[in-house]
N, C-alpha and C positions, 0 to 999 in steps of 0.2 A: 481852239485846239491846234496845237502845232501841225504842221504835212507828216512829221515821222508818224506821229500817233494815228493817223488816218489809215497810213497803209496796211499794217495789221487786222485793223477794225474792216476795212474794204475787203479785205480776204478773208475773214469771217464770214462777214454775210453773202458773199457773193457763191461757197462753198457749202454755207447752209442751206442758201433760197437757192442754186442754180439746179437743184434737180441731179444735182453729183450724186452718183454711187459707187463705192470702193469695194471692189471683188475682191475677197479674199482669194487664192489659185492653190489648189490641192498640195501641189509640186510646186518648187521652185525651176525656174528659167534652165532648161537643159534635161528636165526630168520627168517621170510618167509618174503613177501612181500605182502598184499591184497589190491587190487583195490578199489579205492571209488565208490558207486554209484552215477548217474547223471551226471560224468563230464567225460572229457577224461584224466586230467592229473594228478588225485589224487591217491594216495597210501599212505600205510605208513607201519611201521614194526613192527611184533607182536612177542611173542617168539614163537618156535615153540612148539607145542603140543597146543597151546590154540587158539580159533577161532576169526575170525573177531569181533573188537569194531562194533559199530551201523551206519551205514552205509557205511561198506566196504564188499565185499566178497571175496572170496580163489578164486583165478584163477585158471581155470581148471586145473588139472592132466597133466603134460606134457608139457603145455603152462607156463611155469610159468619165472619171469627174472630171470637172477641171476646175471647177471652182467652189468652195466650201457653201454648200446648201442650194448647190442646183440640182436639177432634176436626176442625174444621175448619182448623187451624191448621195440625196435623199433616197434612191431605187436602193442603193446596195445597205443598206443603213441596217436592215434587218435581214441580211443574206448570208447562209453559210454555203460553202463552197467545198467542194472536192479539190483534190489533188490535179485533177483533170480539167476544173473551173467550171465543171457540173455542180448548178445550183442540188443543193440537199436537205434543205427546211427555210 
């Protein structure tokens, strides 16, 4: 088998078998995540430093995703929210 043909095949397995796992990230680089009000599955992404469009709010402090199907990702997954970001069912 030629050297060129190896290096692809090495990089396969070494990204299969190494125990690699690739995060998906809610946001993109520079960005947060904010909840919609009234639904449970709305969000979307803002830059950071600047606050919620009109009818989304900041997720608490601490609670916040950051990466698609972590723990908090999963928490808000069936959460409706107030205007206020008062959970309401």
């Amino acid at each position: 088998m030629p050297q060129r043909a190896l290096v692809p095949l090495l990089a396969a397995v070494l990204l299969a078998g190494g125990g690699c796992s690739f995060k998906e990230r809610v946001c993109g680089s520079g960005e947060h995540p904010v909840k919609a009000v009234g639904n449970a599955t709305g969000r979307t992404c803002v830059r950071d430093g600047t606050g919620p469009p009109a009818g989304y709010v900041d997720y608490p402090a601490g609670k916040v995703p950051k990466y698609v199907d972590d723990e908090w990702d999963r928490y808000w997954r069936d959460k409706v929210v107030d205007e206020h970001g008062a959970i309401v069912s």
